[in-house]
PDB file with SEQRES, HELIX, SHEET and CRYST1 records, atoms N, CA, C and O in Angstrom:
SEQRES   1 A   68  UNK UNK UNK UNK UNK UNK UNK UNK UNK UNK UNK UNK UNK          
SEQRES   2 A   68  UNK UNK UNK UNK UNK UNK UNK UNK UNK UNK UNK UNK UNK          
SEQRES   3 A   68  UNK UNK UNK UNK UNK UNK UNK UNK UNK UNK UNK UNK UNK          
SEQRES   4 A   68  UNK UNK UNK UNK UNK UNK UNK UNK UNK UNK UNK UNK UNK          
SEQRES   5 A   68  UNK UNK UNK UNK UNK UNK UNK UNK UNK UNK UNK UNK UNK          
SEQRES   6 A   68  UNK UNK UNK                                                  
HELIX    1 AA1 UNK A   18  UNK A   31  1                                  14    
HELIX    2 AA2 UNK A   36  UNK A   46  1                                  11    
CRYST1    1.000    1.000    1.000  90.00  90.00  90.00 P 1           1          
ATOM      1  N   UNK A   1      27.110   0.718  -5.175  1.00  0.00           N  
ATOM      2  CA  UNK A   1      26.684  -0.670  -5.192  1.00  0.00           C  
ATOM      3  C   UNK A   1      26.726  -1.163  -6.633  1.00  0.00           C  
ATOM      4  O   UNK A   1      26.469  -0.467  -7.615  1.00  0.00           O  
ATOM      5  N   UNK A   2      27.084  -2.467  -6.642  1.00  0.00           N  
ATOM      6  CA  UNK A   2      27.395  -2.869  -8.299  1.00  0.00           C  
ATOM      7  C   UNK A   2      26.635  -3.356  -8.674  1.00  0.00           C  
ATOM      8  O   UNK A   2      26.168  -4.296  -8.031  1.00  0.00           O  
ATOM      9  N   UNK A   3      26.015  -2.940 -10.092  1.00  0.00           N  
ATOM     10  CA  UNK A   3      24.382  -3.553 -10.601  1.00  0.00           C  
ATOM     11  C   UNK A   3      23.940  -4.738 -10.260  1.00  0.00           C  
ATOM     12  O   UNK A   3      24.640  -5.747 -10.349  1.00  0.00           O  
ATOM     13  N   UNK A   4      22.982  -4.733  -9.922  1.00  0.00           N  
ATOM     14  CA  UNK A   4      22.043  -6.193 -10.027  1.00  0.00           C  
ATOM     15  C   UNK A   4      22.596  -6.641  -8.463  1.00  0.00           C  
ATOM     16  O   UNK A   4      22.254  -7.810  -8.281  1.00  0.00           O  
ATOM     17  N   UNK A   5      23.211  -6.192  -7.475  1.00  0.00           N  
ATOM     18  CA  UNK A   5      23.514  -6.763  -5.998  1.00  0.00           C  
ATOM     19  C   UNK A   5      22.200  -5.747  -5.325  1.00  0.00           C  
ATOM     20  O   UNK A   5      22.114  -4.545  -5.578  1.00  0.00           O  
ATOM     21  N   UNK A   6      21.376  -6.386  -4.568  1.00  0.00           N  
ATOM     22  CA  UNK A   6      20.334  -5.344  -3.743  1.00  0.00           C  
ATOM     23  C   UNK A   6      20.621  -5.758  -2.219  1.00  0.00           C  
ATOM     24  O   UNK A   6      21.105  -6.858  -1.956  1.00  0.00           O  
ATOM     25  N   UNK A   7      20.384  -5.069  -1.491  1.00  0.00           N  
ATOM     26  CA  UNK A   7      20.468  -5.125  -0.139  1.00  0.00           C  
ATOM     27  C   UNK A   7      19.128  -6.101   0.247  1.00  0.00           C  
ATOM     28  O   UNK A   7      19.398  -6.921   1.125  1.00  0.00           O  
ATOM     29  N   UNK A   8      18.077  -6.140  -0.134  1.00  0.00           N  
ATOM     30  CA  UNK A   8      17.083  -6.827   0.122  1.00  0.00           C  
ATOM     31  C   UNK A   8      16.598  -7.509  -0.918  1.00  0.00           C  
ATOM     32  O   UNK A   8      16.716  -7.145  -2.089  1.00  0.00           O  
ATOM     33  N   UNK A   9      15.833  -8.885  -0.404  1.00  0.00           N  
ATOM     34  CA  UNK A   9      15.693  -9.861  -1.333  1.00  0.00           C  
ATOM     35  C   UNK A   9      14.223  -9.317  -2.076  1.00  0.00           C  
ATOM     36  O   UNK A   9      13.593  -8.565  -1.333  1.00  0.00           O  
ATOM     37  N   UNK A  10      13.671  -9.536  -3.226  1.00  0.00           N  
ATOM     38  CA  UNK A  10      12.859  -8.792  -3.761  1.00  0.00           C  
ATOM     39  C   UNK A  10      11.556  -9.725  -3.359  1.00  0.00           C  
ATOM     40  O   UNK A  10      11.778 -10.884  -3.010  1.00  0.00           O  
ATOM     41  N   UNK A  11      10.757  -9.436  -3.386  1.00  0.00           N  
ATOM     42  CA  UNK A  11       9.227  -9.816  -2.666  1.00  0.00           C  
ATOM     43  C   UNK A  11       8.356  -9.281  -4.167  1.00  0.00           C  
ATOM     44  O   UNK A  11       8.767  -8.358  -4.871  1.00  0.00           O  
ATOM     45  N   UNK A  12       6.851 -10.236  -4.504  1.00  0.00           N  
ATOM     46  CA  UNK A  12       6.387  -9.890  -5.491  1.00  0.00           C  
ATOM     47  C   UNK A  12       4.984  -9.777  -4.677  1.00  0.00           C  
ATOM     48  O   UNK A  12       4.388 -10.780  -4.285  1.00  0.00           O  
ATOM     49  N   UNK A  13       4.570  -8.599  -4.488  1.00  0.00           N  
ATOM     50  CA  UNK A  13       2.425  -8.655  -4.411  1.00  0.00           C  
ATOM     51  C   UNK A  13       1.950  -8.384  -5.785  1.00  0.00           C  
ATOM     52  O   UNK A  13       2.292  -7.640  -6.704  1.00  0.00           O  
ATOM     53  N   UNK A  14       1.085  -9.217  -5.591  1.00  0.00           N  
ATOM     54  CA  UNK A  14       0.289  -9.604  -6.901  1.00  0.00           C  
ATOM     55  C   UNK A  14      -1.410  -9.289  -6.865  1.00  0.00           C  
ATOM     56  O   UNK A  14      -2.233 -10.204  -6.836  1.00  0.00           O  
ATOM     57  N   UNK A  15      -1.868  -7.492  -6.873  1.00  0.00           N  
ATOM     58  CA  UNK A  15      -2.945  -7.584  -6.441  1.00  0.00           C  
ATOM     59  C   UNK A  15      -3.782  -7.992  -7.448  1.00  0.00           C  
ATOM     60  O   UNK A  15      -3.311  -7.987  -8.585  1.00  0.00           O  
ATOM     61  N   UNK A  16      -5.269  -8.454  -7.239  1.00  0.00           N  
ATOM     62  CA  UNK A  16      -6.169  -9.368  -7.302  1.00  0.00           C  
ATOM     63  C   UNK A  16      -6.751  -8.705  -9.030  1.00  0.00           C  
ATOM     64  O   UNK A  16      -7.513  -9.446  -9.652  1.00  0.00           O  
ATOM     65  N   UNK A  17      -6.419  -7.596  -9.561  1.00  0.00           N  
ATOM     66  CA  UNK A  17      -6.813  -7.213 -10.851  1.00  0.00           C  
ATOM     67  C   UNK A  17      -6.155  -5.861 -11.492  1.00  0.00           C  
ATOM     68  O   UNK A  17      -5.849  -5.180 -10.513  1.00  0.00           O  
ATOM     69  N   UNK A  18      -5.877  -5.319 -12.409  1.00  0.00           N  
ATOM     70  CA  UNK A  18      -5.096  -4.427 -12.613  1.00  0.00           C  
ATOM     71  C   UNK A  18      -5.549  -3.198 -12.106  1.00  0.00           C  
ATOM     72  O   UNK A  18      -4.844  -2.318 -11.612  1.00  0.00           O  
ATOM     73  N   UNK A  19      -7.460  -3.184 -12.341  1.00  0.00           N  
ATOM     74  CA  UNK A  19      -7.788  -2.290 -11.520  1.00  0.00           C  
ATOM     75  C   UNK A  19      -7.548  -1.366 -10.047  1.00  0.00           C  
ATOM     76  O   UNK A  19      -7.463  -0.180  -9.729  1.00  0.00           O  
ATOM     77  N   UNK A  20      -7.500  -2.649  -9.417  1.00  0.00           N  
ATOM     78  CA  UNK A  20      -6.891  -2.580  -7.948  1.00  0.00           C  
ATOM     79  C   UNK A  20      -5.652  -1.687  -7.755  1.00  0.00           C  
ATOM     80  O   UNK A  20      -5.378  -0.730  -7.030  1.00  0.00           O  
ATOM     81  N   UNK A  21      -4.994  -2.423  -8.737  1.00  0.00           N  
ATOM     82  CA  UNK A  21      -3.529  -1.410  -8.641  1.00  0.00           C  
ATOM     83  C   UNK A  21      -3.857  -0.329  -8.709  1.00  0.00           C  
ATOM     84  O   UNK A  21      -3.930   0.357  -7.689  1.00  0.00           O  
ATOM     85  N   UNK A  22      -4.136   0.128  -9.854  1.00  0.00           N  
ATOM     86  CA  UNK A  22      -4.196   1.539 -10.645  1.00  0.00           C  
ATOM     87  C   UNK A  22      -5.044   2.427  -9.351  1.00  0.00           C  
ATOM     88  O   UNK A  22      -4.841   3.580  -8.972  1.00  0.00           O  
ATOM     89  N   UNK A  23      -5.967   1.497  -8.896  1.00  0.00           N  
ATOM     90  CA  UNK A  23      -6.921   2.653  -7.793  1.00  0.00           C  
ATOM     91  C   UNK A  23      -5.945   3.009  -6.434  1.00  0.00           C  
ATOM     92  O   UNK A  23      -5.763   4.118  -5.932  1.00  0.00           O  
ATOM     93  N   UNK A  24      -5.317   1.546  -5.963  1.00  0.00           N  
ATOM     94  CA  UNK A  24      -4.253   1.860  -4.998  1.00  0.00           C  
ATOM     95  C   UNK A  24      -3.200   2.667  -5.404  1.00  0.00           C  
ATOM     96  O   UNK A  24      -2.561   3.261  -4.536  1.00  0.00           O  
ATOM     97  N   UNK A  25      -2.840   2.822  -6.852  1.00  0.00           N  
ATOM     98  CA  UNK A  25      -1.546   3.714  -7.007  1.00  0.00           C  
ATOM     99  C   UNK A  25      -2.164   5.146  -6.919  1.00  0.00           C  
ATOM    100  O   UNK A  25      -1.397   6.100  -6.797  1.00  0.00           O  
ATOM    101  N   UNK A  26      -3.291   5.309  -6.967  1.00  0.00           N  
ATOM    102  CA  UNK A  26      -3.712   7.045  -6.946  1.00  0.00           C  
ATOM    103  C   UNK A  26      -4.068   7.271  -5.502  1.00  0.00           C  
ATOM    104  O   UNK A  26      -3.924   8.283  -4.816  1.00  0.00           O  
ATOM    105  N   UNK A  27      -4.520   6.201  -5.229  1.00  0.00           N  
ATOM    106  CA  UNK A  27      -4.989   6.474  -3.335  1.00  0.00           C  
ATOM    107  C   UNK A  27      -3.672   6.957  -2.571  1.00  0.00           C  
ATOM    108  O   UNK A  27      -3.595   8.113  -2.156  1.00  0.00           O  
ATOM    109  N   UNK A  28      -2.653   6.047  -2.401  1.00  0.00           N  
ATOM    110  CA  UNK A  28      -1.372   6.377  -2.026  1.00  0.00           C  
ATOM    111  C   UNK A  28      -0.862   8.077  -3.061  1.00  0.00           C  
ATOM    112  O   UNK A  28      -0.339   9.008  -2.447  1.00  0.00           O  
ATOM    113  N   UNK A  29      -1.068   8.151  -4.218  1.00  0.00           N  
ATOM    114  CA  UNK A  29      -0.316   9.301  -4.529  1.00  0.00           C  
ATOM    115  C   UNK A  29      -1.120  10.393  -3.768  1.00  0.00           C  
ATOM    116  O   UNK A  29      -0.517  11.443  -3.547  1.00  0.00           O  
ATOM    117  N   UNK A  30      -2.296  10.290  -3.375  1.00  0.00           N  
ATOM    118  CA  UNK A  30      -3.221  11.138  -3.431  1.00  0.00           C  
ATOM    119  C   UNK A  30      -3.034  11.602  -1.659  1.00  0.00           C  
ATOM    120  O   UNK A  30      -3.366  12.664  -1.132  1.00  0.00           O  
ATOM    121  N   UNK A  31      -2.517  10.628  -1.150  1.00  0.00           N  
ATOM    122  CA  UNK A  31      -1.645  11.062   0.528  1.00  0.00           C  
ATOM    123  C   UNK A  31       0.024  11.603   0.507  1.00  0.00           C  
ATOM    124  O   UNK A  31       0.696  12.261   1.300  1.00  0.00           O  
ATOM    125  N   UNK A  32       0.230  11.133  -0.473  1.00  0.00           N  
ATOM    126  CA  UNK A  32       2.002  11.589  -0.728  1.00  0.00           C  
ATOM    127  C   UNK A  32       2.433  10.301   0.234  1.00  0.00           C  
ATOM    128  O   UNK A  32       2.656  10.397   1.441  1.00  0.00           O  
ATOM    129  N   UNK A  33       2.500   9.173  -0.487  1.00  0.00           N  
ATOM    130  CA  UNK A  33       3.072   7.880   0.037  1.00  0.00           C  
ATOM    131  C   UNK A  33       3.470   7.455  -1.503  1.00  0.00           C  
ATOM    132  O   UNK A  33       3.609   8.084  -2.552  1.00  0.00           O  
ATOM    133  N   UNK A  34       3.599   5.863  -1.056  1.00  0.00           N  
ATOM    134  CA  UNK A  34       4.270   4.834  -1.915  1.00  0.00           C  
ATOM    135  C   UNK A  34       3.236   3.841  -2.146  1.00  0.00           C  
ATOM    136  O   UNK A  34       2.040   4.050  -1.946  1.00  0.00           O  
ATOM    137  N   UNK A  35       3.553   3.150  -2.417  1.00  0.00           N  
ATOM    138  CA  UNK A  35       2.773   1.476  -2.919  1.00  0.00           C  
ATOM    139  C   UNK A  35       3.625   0.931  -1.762  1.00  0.00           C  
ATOM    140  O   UNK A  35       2.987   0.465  -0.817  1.00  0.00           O  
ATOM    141  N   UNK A  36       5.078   0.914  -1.681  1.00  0.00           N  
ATOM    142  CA  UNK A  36       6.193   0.361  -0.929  1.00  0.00           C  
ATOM    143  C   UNK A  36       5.424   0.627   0.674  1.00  0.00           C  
ATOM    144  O   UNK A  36       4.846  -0.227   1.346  1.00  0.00           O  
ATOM    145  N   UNK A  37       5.624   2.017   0.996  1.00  0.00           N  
ATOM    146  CA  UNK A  37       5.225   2.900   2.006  1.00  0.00           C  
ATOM    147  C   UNK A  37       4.095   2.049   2.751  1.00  0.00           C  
ATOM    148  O   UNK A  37       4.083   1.365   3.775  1.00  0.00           O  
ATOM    149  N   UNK A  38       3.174   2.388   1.804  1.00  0.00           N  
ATOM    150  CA  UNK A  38       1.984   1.522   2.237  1.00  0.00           C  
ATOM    151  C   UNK A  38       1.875  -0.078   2.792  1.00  0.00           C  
ATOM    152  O   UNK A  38       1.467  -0.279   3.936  1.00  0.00           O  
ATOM    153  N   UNK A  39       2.194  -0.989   2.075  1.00  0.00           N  
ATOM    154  CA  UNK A  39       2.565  -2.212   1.950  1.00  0.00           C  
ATOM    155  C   UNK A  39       2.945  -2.581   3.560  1.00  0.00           C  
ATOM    156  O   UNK A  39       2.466  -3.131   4.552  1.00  0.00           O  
ATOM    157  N   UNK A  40       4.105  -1.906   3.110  1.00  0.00           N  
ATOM    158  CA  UNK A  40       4.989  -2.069   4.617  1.00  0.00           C  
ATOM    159  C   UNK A  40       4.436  -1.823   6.199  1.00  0.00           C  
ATOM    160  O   UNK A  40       4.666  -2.554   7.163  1.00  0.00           O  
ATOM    161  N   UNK A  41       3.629  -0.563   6.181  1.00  0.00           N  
ATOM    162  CA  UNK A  41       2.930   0.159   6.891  1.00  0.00           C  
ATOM    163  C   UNK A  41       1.717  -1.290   7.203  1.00  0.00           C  
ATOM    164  O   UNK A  41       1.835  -2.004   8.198  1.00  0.00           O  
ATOM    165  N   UNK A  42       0.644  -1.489   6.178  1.00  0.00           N  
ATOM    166  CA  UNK A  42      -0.151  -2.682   6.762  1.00  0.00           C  
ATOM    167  C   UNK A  42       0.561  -3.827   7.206  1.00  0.00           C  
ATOM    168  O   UNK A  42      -0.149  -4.476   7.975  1.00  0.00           O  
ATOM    169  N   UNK A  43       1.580  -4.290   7.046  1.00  0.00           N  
ATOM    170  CA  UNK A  43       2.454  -5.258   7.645  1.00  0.00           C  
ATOM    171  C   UNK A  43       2.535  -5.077   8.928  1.00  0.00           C  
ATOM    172  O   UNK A  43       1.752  -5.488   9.785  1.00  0.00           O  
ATOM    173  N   UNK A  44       3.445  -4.485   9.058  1.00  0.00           N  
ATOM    174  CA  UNK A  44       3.447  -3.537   9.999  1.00  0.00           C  
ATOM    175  C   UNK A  44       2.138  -3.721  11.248  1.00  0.00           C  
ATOM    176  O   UNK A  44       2.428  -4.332  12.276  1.00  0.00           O  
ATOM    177  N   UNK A  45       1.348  -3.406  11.149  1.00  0.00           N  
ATOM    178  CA  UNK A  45      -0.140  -3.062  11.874  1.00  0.00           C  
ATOM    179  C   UNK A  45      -0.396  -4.707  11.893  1.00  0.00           C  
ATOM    180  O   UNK A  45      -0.561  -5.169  13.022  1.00  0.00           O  
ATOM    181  N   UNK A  46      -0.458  -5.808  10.598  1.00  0.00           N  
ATOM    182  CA  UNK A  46      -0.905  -7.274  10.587  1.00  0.00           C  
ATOM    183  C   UNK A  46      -0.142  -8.036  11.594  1.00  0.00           C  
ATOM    184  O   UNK A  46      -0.656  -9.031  12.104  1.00  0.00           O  
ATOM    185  N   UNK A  47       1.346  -7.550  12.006  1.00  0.00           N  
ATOM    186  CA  UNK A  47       1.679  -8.242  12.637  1.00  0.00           C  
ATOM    187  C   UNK A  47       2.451  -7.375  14.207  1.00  0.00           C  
ATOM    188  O   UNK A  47       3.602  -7.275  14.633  1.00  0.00           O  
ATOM    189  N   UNK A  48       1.279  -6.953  14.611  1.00  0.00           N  
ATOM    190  CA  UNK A  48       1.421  -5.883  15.878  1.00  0.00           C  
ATOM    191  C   UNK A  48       2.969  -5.118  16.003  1.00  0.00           C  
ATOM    192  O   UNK A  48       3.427  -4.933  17.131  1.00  0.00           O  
ATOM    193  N   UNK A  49       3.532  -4.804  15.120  1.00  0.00           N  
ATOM    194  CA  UNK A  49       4.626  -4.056  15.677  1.00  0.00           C  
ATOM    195  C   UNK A  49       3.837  -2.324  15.813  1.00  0.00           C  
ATOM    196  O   UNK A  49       4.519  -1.333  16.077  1.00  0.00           O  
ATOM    197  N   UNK A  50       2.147  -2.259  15.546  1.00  0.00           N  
ATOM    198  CA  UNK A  50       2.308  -0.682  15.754  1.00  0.00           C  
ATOM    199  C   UNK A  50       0.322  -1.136  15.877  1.00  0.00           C  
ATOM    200  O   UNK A  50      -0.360  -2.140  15.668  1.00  0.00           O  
ATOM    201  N   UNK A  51       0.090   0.201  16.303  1.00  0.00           N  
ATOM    202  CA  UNK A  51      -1.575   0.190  16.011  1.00  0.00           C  
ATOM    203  C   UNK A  51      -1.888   0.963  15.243  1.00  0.00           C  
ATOM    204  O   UNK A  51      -3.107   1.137  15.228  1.00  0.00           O  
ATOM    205  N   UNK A  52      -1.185   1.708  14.366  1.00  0.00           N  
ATOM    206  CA  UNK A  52      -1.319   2.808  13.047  1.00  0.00           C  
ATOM    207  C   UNK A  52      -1.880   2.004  12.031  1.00  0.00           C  
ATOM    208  O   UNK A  52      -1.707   0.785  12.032  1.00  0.00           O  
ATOM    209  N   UNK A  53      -2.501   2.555  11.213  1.00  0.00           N  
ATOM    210  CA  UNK A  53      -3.043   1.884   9.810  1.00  0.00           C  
ATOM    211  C   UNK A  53      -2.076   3.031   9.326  1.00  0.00           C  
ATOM    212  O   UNK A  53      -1.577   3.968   9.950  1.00  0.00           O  
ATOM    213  N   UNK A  54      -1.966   2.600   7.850  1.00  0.00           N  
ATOM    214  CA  UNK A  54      -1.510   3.303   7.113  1.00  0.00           C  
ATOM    215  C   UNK A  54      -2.579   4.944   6.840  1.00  0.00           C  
ATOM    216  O   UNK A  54      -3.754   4.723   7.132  1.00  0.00           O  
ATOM    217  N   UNK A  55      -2.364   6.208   6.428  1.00  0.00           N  
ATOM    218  CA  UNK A  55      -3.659   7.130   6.183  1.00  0.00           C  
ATOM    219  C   UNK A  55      -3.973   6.462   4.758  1.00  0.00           C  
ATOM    220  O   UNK A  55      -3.320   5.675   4.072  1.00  0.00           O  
ATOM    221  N   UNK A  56      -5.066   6.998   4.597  1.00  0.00           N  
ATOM    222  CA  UNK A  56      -5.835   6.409   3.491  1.00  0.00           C  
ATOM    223  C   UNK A  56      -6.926   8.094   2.713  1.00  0.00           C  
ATOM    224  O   UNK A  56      -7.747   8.624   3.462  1.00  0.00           O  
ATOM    225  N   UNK A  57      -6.798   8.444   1.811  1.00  0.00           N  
ATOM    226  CA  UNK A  57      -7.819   9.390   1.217  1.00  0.00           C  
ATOM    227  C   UNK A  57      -9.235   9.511   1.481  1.00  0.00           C  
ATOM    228  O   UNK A  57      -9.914   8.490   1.368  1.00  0.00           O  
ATOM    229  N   UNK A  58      -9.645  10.316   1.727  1.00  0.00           N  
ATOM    230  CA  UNK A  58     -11.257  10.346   1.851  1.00  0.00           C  
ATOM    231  C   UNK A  58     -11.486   9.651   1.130  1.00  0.00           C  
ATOM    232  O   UNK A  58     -10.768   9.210   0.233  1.00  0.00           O  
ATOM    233  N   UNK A  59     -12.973   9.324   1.495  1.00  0.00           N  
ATOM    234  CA  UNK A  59     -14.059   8.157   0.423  1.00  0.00           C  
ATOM    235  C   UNK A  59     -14.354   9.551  -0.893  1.00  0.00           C  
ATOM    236  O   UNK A  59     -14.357  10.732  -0.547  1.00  0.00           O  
ATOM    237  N   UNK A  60     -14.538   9.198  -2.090  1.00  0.00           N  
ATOM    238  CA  UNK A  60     -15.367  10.326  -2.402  1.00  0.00           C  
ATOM    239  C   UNK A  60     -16.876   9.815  -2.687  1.00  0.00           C  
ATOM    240  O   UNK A  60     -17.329   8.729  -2.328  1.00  0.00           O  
ATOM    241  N   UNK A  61     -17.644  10.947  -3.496  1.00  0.00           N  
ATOM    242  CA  UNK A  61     -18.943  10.895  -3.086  1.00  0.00           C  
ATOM    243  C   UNK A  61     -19.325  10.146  -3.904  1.00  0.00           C  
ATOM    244  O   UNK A  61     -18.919   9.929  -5.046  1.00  0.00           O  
ATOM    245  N   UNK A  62     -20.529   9.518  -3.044  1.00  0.00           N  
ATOM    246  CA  UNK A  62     -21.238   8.091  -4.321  1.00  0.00           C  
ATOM    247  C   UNK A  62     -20.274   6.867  -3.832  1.00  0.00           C  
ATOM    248  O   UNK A  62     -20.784   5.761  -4.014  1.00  0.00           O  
ATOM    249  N   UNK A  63     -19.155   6.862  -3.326  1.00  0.00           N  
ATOM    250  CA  UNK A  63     -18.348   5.502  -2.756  1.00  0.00           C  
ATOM    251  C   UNK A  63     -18.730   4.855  -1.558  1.00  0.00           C  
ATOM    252  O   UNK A  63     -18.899   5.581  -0.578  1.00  0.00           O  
ATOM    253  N   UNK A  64     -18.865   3.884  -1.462  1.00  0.00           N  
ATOM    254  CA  UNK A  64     -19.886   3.580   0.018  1.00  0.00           C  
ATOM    255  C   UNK A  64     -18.322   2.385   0.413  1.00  0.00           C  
ATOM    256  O   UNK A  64     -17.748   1.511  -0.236  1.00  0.00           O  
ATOM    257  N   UNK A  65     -18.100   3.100   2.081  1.00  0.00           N  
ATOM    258  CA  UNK A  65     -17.417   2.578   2.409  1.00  0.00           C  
ATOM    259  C   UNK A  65     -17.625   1.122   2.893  1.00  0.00           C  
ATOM    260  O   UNK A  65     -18.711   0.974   3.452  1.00  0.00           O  
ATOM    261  N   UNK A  66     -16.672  -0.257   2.802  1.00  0.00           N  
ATOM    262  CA  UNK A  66     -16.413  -1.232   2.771  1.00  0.00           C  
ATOM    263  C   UNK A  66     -16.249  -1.470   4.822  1.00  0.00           C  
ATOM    264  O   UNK A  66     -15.524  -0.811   5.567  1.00  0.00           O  
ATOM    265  N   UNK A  67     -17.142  -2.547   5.183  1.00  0.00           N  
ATOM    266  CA  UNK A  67     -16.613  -2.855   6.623  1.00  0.00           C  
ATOM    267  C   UNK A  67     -15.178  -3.874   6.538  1.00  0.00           C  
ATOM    268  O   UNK A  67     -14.555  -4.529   5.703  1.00  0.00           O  
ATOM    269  N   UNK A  68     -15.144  -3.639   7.516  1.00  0.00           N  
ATOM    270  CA  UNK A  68     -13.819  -4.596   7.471  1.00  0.00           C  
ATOM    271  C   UNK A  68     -14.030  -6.449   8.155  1.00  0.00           C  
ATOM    272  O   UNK A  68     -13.072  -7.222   8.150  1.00  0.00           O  
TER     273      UNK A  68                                                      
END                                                                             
């Protein structure tokens, strides 16, 4: 493929603080996924093509889980 031609048009998420990222980029490494992986996966589930959530890492201790 010849530089700069992509098969897909590029999409930007812009999460809400850098923090966020950095915690989502270890959560995902910490299952052996992606940022991509992931992303796609809650899409995925938001717009019924599946009833899977993406897996997600244990809470660790002292983290009090979030309702939805």
């Amino acid at each position: 493929m010849p530089a700069g031609i992509h098969l897909k048009t590029a999409r930007t998420f812009r999460p809400d603080s850098p923090e966020l990222y950095e915690k989502a980029k270890a959560a995902v490494g910490e299952v052996g996924s992606t940022m991509n992986d992931h992303i796609n996966g809650f899409l995925r589930w938001l717009t019924h093509e599946t009833d899977e959530l993406p897996v997600r890492p244990p809470a660790k201790a002292g983290e009090a889980e979030e309702s939805p």
